[in-house]
C-alpha positions as YAML, in Angstrom:
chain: A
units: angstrom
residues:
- id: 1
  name: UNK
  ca: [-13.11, 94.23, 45.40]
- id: 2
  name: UNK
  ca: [-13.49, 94.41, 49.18]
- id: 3
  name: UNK
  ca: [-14.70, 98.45, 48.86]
- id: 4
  name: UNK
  ca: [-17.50, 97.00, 46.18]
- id: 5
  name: UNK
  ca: [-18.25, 94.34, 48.93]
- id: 6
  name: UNK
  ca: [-18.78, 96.92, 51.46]
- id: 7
  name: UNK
  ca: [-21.10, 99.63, 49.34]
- id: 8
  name: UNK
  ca: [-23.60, 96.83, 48.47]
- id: 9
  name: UNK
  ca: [-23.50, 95.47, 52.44]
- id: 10
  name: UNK
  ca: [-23.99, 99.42, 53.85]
- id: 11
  name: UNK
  ca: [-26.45, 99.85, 50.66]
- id: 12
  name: UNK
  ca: [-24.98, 102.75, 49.05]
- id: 13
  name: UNK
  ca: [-23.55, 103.55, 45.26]
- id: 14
  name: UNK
  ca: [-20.99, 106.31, 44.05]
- id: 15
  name: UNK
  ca: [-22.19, 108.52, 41.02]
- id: 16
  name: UNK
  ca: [-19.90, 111.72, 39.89]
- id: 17
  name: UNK
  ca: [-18.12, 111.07, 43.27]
- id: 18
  name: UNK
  ca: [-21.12, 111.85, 45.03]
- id: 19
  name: UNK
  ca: [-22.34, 108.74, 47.56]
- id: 20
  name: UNK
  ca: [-26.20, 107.97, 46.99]
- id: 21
  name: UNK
  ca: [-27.33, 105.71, 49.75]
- id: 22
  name: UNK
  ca: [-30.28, 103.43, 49.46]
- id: 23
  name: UNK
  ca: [-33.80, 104.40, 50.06]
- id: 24
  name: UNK
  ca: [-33.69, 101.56, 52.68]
- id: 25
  name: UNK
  ca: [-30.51, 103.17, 54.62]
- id: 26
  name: UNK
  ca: [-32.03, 106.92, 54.54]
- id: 27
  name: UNK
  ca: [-35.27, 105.53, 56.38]
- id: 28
  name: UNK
  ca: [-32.85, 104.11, 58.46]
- id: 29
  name: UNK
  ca: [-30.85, 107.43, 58.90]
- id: 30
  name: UNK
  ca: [-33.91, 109.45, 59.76]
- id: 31
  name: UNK
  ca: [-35.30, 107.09, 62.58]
- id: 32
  name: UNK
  ca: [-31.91, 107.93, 64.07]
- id: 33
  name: UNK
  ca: [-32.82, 111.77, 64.01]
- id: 34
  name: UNK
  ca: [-32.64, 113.48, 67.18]
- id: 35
  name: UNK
  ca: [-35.15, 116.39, 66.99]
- id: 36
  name: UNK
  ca: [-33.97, 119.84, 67.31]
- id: 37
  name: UNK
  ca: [-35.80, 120.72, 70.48]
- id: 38
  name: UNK
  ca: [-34.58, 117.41, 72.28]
- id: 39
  name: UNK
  ca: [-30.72, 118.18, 71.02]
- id: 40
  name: UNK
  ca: [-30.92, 121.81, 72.23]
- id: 41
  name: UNK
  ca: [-32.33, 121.22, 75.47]
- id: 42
  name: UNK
  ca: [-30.48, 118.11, 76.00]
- id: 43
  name: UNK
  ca: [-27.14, 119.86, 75.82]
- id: 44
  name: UNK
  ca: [-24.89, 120.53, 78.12]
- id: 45
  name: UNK
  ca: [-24.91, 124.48, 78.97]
- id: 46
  name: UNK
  ca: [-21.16, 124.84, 78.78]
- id: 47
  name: UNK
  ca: [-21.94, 123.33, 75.25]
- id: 48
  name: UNK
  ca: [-24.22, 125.93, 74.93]
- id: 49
  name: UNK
  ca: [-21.54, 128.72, 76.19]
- id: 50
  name: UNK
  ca: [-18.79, 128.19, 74.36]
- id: 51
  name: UNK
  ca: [-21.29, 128.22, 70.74]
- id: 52
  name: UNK
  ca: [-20.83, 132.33, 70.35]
- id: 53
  name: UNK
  ca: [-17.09, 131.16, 70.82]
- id: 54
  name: UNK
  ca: [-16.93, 128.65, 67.88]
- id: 55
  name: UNK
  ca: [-19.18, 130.95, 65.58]
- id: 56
  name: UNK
  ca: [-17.35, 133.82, 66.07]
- id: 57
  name: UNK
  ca: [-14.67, 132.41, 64.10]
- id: 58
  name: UNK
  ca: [-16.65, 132.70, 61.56]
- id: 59
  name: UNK
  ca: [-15.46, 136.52, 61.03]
- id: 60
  name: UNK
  ca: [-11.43, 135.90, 60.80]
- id: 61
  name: UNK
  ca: [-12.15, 133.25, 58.44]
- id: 62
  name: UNK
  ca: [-13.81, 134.48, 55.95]
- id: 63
  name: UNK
  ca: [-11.32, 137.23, 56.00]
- id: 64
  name: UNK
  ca: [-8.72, 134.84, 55.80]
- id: 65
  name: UNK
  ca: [-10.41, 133.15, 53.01]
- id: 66
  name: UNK
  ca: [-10.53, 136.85, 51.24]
- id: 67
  name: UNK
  ca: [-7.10, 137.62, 51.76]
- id: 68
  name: UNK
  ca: [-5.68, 134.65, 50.57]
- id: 69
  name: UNK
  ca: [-7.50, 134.54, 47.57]
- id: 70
  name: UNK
  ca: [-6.30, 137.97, 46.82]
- id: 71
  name: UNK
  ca: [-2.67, 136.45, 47.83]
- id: 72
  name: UNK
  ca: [-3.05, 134.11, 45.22]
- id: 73
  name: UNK
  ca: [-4.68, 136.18, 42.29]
- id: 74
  name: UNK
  ca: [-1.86, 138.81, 42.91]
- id: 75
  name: UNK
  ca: [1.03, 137.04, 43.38]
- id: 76
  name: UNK
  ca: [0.66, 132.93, 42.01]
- id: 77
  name: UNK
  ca: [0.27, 135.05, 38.22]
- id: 78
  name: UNK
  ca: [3.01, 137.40, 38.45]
- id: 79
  name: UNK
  ca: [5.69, 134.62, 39.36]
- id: 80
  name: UNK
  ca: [3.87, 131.62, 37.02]
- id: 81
  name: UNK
  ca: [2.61, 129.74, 40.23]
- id: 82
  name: UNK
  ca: [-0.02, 127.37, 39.18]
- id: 83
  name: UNK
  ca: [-3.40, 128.63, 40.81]
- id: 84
  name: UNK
  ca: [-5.25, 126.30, 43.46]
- id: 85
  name: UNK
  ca: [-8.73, 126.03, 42.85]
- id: 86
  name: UNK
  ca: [-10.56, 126.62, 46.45]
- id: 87
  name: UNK
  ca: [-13.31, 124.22, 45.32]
- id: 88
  name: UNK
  ca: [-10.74, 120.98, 45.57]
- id: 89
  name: UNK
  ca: [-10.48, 121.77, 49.24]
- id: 90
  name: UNK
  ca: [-14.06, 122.67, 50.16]
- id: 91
  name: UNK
  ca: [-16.54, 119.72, 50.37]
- id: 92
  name: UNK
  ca: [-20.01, 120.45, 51.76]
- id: 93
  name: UNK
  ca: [-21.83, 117.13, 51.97]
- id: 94
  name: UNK
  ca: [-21.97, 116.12, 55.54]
- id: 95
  name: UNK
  ca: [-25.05, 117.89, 55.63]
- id: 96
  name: UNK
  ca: [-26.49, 115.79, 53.17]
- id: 97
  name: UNK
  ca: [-26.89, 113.27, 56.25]
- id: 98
  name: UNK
  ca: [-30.50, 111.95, 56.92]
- id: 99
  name: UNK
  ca: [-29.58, 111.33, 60.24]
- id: 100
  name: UNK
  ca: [-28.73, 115.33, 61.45]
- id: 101
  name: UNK
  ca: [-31.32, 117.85, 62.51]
- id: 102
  name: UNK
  ca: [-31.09, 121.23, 61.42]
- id: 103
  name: UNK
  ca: [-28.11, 122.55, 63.59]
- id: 104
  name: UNK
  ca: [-26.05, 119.63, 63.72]
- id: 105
  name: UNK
  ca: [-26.03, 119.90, 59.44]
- id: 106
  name: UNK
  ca: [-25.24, 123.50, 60.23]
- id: 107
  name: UNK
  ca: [-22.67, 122.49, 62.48]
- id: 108
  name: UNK
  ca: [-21.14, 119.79, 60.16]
- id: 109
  name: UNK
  ca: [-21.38, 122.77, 57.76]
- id: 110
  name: UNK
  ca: [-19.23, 124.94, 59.57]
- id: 111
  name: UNK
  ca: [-16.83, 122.37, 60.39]
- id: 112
  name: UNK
  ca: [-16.34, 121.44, 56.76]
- id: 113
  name: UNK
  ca: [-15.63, 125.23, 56.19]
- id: 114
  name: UNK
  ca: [-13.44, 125.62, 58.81]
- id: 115
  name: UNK
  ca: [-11.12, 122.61, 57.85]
- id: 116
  name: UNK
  ca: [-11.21, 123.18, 53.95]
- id: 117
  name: UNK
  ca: [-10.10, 126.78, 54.39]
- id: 118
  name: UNK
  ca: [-7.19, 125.92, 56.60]
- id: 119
  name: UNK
  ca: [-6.11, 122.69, 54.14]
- id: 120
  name: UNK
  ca: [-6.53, 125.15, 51.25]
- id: 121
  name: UNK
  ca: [-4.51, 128.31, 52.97]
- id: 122
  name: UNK
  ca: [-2.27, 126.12, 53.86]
- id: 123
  name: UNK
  ca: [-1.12, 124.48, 50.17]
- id: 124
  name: UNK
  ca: [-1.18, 128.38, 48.97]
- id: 125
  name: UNK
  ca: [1.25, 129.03, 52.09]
- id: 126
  name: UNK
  ca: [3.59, 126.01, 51.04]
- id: 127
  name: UNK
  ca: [3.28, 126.86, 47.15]
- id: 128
  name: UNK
  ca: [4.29, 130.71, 48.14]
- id: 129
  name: UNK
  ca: [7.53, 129.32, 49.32]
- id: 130
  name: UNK
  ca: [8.16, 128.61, 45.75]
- id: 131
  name: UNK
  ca: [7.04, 132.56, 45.24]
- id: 132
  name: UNK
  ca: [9.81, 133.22, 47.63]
- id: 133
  name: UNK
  ca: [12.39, 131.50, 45.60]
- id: 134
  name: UNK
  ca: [11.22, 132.89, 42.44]
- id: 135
  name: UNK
  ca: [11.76, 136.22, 44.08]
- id: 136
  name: UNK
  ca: [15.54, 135.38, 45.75]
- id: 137
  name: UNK
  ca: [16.52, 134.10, 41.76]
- id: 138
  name: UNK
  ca: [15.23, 137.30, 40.20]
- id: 139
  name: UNK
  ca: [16.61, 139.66, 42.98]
- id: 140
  name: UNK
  ca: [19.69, 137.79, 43.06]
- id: 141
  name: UNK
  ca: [20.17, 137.50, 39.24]
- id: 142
  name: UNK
  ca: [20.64, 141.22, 39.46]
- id: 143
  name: UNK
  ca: [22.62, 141.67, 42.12]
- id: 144
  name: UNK
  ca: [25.20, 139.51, 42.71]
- id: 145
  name: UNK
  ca: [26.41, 140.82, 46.18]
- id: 146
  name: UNK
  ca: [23.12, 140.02, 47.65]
- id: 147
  name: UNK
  ca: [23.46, 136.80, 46.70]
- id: 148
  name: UNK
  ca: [26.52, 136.58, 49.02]
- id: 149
  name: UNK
  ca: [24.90, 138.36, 51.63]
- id: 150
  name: UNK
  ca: [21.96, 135.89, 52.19]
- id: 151
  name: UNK
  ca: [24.29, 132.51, 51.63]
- id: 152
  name: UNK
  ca: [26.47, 134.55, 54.64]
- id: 153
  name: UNK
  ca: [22.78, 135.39, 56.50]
- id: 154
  name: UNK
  ca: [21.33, 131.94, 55.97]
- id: 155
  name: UNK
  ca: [24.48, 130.41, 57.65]
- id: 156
  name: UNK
  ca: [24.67, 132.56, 60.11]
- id: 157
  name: UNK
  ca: [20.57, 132.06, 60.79]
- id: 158
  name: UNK
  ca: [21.60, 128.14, 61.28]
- id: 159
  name: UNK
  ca: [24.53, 128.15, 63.26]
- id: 160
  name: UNK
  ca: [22.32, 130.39, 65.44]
- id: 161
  name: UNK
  ca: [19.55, 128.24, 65.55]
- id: 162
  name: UNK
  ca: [21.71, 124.70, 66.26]
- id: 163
  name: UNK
  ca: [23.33, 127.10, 68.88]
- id: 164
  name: UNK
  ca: [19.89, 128.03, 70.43]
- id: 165
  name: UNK
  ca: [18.30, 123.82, 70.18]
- id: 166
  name: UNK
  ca: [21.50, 123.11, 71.65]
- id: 167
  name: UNK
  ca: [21.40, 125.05, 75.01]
- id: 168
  name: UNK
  ca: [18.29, 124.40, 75.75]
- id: 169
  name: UNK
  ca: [17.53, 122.84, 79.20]
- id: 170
  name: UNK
  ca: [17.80, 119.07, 78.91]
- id: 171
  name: UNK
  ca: [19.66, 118.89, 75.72]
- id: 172
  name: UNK
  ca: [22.61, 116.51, 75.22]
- id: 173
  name: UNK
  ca: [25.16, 118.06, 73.33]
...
């Protein structure tokens, strides 16, 4: 009731989960425009600087994206993992905004790349823990001594890490 209340007072409507906003609000949006010129030259220059920084990410994460998705094709099928689709993590419609100029929408763009990728690489990280598992039950099912060996190597790997929290300057124990 009170998120109905709100579309009709900011004058927008949901269809296929896709917001529409008035005719009335996207006049509205583009009076608030900044121009491209005035937003480039307005900037601050370490803004200006550090861009090459932030867009030269653009390299590791695309091969990130690549390698994952390779990852997941190779690996998810082999041990019955459920595939993620990358398209549930990846929404581009900031850019959709009446209100951005050219490089902010590019920007926004980049951003919602950037933050998709990592929210979808990491669900296929935490879902290949269950590829891990799959692996430990198969190897150990056929070799029962290495089962012994990591229950023996697990506890030893916590007593060494309670051992290592506990002496560390300022601890209580």
């Amino acid at each position: 009731m009170a998120l109905t209340k709100r579309r009709i007072e900011l004058n927008y409507r949901v269809h296929d989960d896709i917001v529409h906003f008035e005719q009335v609000v996207i006049a509205r949006h583009r009076l608030l425009k900044t121009r491209l010129s005035s937003y480039i030259l307005g900037a601050r220059p370490v803004m200006i600087l550090s861009a090459p920084a932030i867009y030269a990410l653009i390299i590791p994460l695309v091969l990130l994206d690549l390698f994952v998705a390779v990852y997941q094709a190779a690996c998810f099928s082999v041990y019955g993992i459920p595939h993620l689709r990358r398209s549930d993590y990846l929404a581009f419609d900031r850019g959709q905004l009446a209100f951005l100029n050219a490089l902010e929408k590019l920007n926004c763009e980049y951003c919602a790349y950037a933050n998709g990728l990592l929210a979808y690489v990491r669900e296929v990280a935490s879902r290949g823990a269950e590829l891990t598992e799959a692996s430990a039950k198969m190897f150990l099912g056929v070799q029962p001594v290495v089962s012994h060996a990591l229950v023996v190597g697990n506890t030893v790997y916590r007593n060494l890490s309670s051992a290592c929290i506990s002496t560390r300057p300022g601890s209580r124990t």
